[in-house]
BADRENLUM-181877 format. One record per residue: x, y, z of N, C-alpha, C in turn; residue in one letter; residue number from 1; chain. Coordinates in pm, 1 decimal, decimal comma. Example, Ala and Ser with C-alpha at 12.3 -4.5 7.8 and 13.67 -1.06 7.14 Angstrom:
! BADRENLUM-181877
- n.X / n.Y / n.Z / ca.X / ca.Y / ca.Z / c.X / c.Y / c.Z / type / seq / mol
- 1319,0 / -569,0 / 780,0 / 1230,0 / -450,0 / 780,0 / 1320,0 / -330,0 / 780,0 / A / 1 / A;
- 1285,0 / -225,0 / 708,0 / 1367,0 / -106,0 / 714,0 / 1290,0 / 3,0 / 787,0 / S / 2 / A;
END
This chain:
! BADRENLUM-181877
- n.X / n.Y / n.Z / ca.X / ca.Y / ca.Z / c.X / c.Y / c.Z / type / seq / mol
- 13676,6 / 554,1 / 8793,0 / 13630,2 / 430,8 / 8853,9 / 13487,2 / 453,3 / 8903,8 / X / 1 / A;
- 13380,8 / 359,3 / 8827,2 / 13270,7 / 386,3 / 8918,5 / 13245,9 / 332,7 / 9059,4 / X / 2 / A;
- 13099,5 / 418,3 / 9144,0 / 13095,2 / 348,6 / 9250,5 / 13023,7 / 257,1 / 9326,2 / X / 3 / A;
- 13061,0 / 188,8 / 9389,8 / 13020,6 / 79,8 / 9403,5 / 13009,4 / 63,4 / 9534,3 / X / 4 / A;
- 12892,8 / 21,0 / 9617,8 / 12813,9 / -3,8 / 9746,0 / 12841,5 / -147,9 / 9814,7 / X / 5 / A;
- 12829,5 / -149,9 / 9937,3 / 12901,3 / -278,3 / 9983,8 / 12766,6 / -314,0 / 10075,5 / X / 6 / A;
- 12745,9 / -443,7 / 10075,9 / 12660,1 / -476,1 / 10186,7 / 12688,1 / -602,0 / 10278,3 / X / 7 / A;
- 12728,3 / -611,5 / 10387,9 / 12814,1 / -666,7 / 10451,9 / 12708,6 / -745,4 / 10558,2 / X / 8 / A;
- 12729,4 / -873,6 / 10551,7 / 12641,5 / -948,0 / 10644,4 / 12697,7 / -1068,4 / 10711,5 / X / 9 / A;
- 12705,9 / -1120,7 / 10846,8 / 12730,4 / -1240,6 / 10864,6 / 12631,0 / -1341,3 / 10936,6 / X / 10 / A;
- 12566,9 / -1447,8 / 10887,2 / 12505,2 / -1529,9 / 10893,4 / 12501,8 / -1687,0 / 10918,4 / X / 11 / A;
- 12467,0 / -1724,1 / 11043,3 / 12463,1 / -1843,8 / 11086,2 / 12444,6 / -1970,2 / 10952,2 / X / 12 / A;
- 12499,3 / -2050,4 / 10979,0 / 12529,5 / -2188,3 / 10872,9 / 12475,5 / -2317,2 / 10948,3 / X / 13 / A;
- 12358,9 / -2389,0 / 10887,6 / 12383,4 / -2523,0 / 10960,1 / 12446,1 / -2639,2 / 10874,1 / X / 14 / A;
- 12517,1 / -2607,3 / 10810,6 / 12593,2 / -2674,7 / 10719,7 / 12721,1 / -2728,3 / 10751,4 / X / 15 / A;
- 12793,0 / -2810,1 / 10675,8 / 12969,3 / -2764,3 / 10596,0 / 12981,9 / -2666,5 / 10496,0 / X / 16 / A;
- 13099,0 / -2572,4 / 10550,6 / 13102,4 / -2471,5 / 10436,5 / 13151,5 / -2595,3 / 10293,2 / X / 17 / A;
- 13158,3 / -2716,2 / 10291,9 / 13225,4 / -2730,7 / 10189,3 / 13103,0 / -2801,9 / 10111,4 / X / 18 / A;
- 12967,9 / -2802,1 / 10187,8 / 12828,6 / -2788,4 / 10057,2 / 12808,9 / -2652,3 / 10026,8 / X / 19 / A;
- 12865,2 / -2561,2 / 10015,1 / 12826,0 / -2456,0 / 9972,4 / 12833,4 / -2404,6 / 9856,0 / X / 20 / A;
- 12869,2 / -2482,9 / 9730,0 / 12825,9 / -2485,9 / 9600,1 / 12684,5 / -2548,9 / 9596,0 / X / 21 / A;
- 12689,3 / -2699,7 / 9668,9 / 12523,1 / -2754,7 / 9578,9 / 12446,4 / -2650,4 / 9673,0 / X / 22 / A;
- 12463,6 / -2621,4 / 9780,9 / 12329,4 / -2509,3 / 9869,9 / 12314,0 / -2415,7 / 9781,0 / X / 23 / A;
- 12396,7 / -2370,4 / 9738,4 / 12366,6 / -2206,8 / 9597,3 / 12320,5 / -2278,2 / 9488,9 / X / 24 / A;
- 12375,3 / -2371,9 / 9448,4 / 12275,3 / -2403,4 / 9306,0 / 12276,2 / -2358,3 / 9192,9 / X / 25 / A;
- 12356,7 / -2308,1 / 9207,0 / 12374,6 / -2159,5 / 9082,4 / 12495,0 / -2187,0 / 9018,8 / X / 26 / A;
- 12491,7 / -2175,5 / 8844,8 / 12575,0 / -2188,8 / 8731,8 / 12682,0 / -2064,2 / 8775,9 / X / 27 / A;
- 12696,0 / -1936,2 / 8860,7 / 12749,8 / -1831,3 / 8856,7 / 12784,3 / -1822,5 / 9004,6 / X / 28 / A;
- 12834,0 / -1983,6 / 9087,5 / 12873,6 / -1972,3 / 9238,5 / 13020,7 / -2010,4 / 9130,0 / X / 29 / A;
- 13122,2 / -1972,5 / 9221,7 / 13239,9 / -1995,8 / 9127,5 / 13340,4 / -2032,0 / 9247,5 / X / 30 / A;
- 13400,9 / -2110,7 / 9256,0 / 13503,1 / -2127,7 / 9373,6 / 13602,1 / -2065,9 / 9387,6 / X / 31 / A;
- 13646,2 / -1956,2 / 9489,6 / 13776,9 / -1848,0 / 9481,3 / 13850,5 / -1930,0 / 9608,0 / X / 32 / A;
- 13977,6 / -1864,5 / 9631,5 / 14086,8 / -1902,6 / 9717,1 / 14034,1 / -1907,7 / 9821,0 / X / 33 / A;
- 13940,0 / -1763,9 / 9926,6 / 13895,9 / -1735,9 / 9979,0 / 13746,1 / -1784,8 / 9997,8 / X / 34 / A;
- 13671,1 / -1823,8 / 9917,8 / 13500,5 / -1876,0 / 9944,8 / 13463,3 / -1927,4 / 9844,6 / X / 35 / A;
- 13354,1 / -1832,5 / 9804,0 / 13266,2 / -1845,9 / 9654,7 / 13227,0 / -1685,4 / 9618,5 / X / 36 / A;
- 13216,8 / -1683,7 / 9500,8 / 13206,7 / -1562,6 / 9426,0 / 13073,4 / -1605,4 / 9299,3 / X / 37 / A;
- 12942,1 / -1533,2 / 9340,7 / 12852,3 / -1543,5 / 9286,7 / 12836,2 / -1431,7 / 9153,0 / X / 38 / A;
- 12832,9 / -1441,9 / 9065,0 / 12843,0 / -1312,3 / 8961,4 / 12670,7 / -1325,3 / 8907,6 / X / 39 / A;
- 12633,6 / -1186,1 / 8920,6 / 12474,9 / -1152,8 / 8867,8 / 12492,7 / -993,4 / 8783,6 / X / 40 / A;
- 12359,9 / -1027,5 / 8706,2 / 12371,8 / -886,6 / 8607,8 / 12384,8 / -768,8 / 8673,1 / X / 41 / A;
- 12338,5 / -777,8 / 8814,7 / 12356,4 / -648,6 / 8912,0 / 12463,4 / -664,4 / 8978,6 / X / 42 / A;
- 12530,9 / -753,5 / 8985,7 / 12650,9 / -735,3 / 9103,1 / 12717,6 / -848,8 / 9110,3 / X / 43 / A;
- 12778,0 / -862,2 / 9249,8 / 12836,7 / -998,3 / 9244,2 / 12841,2 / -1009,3 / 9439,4 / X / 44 / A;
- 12883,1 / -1141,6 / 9475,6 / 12846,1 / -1206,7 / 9616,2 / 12962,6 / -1231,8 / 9633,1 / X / 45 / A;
- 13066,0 / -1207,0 / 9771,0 / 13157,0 / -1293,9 / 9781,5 / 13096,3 / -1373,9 / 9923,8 / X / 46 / A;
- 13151,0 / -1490,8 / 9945,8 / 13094,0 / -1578,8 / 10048,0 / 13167,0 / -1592,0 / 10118,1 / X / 47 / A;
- 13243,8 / -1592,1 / 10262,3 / 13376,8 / -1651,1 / 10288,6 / 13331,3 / -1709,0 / 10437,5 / X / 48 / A;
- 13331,6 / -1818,8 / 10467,1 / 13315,9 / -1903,7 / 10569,5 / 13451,2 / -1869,4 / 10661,6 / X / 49 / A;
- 13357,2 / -1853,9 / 10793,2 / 13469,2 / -1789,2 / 10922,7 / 13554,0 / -1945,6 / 10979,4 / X / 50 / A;
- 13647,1 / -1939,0 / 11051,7 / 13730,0 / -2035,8 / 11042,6 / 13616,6 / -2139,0 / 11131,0 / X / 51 / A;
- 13523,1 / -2107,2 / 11197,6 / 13488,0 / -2218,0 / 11291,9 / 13382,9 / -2317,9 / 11205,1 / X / 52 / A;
- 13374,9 / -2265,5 / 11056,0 / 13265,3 / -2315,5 / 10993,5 / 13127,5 / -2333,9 / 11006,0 / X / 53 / A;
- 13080,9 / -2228,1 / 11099,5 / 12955,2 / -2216,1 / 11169,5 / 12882,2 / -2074,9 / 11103,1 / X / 54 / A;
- 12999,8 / -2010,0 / 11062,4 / 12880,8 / -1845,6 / 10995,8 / 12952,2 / -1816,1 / 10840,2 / X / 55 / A;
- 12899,0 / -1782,9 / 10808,4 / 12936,8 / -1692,6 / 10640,9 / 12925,3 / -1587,9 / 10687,4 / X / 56 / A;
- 13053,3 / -1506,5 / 10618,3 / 13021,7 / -1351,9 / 10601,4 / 12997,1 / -1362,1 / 10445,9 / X / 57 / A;
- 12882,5 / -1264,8 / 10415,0 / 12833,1 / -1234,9 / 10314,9 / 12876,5 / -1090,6 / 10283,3 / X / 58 / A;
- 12931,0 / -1069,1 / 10098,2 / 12988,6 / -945,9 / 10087,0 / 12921,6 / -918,5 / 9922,3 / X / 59 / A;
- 12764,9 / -805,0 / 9951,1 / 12765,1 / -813,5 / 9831,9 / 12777,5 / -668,8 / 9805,1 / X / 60 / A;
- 12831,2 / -634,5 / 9685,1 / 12904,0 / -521,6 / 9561,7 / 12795,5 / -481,8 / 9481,2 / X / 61 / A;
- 12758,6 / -394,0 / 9412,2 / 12655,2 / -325,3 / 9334,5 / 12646,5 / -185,4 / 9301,0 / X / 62 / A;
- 12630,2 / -166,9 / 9183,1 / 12628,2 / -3,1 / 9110,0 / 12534,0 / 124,1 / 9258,5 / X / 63 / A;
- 12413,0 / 0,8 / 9339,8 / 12358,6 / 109,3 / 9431,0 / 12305,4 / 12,3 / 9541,0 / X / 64 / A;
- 12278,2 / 109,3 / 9622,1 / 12324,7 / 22,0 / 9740,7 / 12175,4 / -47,2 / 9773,3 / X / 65 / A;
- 12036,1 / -30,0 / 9710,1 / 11957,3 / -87,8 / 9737,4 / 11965,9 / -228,3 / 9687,3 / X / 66 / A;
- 12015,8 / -224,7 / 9555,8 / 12058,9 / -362,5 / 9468,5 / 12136,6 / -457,1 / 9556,9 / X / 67 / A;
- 12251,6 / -374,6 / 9602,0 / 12369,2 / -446,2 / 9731,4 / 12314,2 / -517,3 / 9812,7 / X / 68 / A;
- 12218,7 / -494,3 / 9859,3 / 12137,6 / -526,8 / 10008,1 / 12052,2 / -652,2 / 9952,2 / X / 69 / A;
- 11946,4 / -586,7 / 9822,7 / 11874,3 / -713,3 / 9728,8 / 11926,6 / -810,9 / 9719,6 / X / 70 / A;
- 12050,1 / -821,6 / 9686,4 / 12174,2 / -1006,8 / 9634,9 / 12222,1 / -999,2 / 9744,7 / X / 71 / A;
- 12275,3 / -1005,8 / 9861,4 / 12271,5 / -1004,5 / 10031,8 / 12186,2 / -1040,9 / 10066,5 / X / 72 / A;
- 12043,3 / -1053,0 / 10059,2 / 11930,9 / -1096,7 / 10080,8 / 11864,3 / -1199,1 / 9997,7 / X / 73 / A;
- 11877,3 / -1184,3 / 9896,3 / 11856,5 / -1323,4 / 9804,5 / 11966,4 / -1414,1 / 9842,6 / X / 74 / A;
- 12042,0 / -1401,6 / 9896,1 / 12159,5 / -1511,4 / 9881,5 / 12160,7 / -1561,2 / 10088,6 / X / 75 / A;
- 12133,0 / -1505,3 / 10198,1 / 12077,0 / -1535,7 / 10253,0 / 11948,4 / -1605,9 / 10284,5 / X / 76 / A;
- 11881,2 / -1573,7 / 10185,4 / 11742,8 / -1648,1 / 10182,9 / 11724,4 / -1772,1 / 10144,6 / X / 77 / A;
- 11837,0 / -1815,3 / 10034,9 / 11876,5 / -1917,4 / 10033,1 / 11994,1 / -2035,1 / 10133,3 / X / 78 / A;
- 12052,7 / -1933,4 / 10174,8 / 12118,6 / -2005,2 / 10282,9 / 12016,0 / -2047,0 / 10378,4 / X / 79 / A;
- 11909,8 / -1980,1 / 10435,6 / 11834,1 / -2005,1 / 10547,1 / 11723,9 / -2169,1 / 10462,5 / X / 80 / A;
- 11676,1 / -2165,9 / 10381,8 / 11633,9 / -2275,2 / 10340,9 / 11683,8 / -2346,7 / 10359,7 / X / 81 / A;
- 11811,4 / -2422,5 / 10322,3 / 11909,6 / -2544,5 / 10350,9 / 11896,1 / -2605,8 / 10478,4 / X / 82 / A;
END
């Protein structure tokens, strides 16, 4: 099994978690049981909105952990625009 780096973030929302497909924008936000699941050539995003609907925890996966942190940060950066 290879390994794989975690980068773990939680981040204020001024949203509904339930715009959180059109806020991503992205052909590769995918709707799971639990959030959204972003898939990229480096990795993948899980999104999961805390019950008060006020923060995302952000969970991104990657071959190394600088990449991990990179799509954690691209995907925040877009949350903060909205």
């Amino acid at each position: 099994v290879p390994q794989f780096f975690v980068r773990r973030r939680t981040v204020p929302i001024k949203f509904s978690p339930t715009e959180l497909l059109s806020v991503l924008h992205s052909p590769n936000a995918v709707p799971q049981k639990e959030g959204v699941l972003v898939e990229t050539e480096n990795g993948r995003v899980l999104l999961i909105p805390q019950k008060s609907g006020r923060k995302l925890q952000i969970f991104a996966e990657s071959a190394s952990y600088e990449t991990a942190c990179e799509l954690c940060g691209d995907i925040e950066e877009k949350l903060r625009r909205h």
